[in-house]
KOLSETI-71918 format. One line per field, with one value per residue (C-alpha): y, z, x; chain; residue number from 1. Coordinates in nm, 3 decimals, decimal comma. Example, Ala and Ser with C-alpha at 12.3 -4.5 7.8 and 13.67 -1.06 7.14 Angstrom:
2
y = -0,450_-0,106;
z = 0,780_0,714;
x = 1,230_1,367;
ch = A_A;
i = 1_2;
***
This chain:
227
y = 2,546_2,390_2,480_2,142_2,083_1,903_1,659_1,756_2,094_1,946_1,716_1,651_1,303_1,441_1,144_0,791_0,424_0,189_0,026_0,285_0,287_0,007_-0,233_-0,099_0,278_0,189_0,039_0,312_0,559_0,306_0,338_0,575_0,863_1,194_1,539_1,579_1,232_1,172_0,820_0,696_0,454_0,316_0,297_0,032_-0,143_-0,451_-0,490_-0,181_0,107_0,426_0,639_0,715_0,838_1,099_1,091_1,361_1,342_1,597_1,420_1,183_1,130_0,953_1,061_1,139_1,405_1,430_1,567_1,860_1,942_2,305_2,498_2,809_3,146_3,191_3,543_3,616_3,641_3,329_3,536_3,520_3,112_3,011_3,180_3,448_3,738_3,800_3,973_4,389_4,516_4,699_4,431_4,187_4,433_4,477_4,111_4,147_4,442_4,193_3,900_4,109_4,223_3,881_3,723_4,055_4,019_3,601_3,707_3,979_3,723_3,457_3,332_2,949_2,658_2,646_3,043_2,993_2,714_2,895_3,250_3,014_2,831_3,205_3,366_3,096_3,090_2,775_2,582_2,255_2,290_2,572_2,278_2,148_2,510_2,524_2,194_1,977_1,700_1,476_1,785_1,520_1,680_1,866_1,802_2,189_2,473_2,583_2,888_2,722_2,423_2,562_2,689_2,370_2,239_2,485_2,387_2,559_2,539_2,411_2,757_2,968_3,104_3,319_3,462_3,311_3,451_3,225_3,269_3,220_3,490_3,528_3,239_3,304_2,988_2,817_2,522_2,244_2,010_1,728_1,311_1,045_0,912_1,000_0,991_0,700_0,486_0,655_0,563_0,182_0,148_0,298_0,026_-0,279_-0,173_-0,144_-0,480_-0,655_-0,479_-0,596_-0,924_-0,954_-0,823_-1,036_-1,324_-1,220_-1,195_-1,551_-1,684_-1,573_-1,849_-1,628_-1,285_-1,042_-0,928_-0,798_-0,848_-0,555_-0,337_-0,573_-0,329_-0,382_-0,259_-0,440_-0,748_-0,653_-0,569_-0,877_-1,141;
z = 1,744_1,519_1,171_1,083_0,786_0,823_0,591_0,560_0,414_0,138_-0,181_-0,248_-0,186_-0,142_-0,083_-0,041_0,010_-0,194_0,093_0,226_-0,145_-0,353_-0,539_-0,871_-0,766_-0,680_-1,000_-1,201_-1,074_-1,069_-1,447_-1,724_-1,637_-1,746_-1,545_-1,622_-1,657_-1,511_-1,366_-1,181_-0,923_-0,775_-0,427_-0,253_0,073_0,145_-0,238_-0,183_-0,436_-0,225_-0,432_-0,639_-0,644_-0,895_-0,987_-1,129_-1,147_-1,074_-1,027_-0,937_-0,705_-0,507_-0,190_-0,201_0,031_0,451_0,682_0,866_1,242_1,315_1,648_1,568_1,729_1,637_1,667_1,591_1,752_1,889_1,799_1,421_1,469_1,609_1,315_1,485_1,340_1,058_1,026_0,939_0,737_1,074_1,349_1,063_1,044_1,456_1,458_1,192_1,385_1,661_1,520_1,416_1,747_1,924_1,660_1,695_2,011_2,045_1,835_2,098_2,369_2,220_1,945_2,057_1,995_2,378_2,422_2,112_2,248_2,622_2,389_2,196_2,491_2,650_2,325_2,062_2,042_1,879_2,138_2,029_2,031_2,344_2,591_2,376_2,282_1,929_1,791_1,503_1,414_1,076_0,910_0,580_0,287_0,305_0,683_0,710_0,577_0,264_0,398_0,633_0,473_0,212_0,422_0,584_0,293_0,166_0,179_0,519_0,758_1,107_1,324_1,000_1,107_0,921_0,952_0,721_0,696_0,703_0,773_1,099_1,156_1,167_1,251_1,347_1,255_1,348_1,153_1,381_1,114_0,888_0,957_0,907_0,675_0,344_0,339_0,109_0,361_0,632_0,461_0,401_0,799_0,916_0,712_0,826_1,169_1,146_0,971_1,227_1,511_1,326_1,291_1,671_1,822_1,611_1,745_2,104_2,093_1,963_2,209_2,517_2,680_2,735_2,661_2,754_2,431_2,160_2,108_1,950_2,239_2,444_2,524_2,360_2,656_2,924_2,678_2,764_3,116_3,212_2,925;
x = 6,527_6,803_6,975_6,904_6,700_6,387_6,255_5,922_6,016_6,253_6,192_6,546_6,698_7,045_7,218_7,061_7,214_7,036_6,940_6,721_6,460_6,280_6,450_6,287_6,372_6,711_6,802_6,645_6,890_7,157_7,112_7,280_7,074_7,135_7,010_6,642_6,491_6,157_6,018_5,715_5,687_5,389_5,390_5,205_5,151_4,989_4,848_4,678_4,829_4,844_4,987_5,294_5,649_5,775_6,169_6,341_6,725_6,961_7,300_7,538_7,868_8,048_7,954_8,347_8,330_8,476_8,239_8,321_8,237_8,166_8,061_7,857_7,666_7,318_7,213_6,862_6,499_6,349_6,015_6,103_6,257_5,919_5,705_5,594_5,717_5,942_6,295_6,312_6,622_6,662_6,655_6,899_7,077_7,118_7,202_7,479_7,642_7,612_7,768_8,071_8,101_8,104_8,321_8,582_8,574_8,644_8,932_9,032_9,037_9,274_9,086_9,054_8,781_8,737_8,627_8,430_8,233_8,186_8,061_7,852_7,734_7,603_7,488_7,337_6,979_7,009_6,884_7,004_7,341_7,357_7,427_7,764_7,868_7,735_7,908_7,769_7,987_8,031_7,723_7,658_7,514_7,204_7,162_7,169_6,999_7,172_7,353_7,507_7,557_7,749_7,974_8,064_8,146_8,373_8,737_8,852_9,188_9,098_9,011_8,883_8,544_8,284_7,978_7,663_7,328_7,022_6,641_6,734_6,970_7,344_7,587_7,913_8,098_8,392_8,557_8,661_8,753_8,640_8,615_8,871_8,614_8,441_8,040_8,050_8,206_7,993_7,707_7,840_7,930_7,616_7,433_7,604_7,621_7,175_7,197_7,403_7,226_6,888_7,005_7,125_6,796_6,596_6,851_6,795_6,403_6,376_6,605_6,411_6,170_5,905_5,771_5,492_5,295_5,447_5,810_5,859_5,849_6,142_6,374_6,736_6,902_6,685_6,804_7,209_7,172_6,997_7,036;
ch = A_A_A_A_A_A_A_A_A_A_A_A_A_A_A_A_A_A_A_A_A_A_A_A_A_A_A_A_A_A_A_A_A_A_A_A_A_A_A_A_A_A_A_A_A_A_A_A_A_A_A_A_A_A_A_A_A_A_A_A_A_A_A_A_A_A_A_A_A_A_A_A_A_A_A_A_A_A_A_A_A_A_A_A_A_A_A_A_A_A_A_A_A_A_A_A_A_A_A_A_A_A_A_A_A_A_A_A_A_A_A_A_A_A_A_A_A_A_A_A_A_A_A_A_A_A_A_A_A_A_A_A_A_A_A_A_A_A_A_A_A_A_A_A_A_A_A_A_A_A_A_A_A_A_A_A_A_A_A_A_A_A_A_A_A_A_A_A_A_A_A_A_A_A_A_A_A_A_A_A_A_A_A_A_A_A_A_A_A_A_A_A_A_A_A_A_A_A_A_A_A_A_A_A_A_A_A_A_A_A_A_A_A_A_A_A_A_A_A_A_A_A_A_A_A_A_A;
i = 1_2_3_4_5_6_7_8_9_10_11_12_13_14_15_16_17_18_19_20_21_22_23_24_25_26_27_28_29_30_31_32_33_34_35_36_37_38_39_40_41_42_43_44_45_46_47_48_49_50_51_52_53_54_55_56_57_58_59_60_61_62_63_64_65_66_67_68_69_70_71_72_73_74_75_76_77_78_79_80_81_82_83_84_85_86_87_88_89_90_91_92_93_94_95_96_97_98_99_100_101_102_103_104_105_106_107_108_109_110_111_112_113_114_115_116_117_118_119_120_121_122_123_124_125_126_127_128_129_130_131_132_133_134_135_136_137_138_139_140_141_142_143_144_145_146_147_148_149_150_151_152_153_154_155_156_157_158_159_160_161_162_163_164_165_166_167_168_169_170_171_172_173_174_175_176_177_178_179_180_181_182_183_184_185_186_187_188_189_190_191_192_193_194_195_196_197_198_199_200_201_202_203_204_205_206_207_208_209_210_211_212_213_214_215_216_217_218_219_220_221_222_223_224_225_226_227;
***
């Protein structure tokens, strides 16, 4: 289980590098648009239309904005997580007592990111972060679901913490801090560095005397360890 939001459940392009759409979709919202304008796109592979894409715009920005690193204490049923059952007032309301309790008592016993991490480590049911005692780091915008990702991205003081409620259950949060670096220039790094690591693969593949099948499946690390 993780807080993370998935893809498949969400229409919204939060943020996107140009890169990452068409040319013709990209310039579109390059464009002067205002909240509420509507395009098509047709989207097509192999001169074979398959379908299309509908546009509506909400906004624009910068992508001005540090990311934050949290660790945080999931209470809730792994029952209700997998979709098996569904939360009561009572048994949310049990968790919420419970989250209190832990995050009173973290406080009683010093109050520091390393006995928030060992709690979080013993008591998070979210299993995805139980093994590195509840830490996400650089969250970017709409990674998480919106309870939680709204806190993140509230202006906090390294150490605040907090307790969010989410279909999930109750997080008890704690605010680690934010990145040297905006999302913008996140975004820009994380695209050269794919480009240049592209480009160098592609390099290395054509440079080898022989291969076996497809050279797609020639393993990039195999290629450092032995080229």
């Amino acid at each position: 289980m993780t807080t993370a939001k998935s893809s498949a459940n969400s229409n919204v392009l939060y943020t996107s590098v140009e890169s990452s759409l068409s040319t013709e979709m990209a310039q579109w919202l390059a464009g002067d648009r205002q909240e509420g304008d509507i395009a098509y796109f047709v989207y097509e592979s192999a001169g074979v239309v398959n379908g299309y894409y509908a546009l509506y715009f909400v906004e624009k920005n910068d992508n001005n904005v540090f990311l934050p690193t949290v660790r945080h204490i999931l209470i809730g049923s792994e029952a209700v997580m997998n979709g098996v059952e569904t939360y009561t007032e009572e048994t949310l309301a049990a968790y919420k007592e419970e989250a209190e309790t832990l995050l009173q008592q973290w406080k009683d016993n010093g109050g520091t990111e390393q006995s928030f991490g060992e709690l979080a480590s013993m008591h998070t049911k979210d299993t995805a972060s139980a093994s590195v005692g509840g830490l996400y780091q650089n969250i970017v915008p709409g990674q998480m679901v919106d309870a939680f990702n709204d806190w993140c991205f509230d202006e906090h003081q390294v150490g605040d913490t907090g307790i969010v409620e989410t279909e999930y259950g109750y997080h008890v949060m704690y605010y680690v801090g934010e990145s040297d670096m905006n999302y913008r220039d996140f975004q820009i790094e994380n695209a050269l560095r794919t480009a240049d690591a592209s480009a160098w693969y592609t390099e290395t593949v054509d440079a080898l005397t022989s291969t076996d099948g497809d050279t797609k499946f020639v393993m990039t690390d195999l290629v450092l360890s032995n080229g």
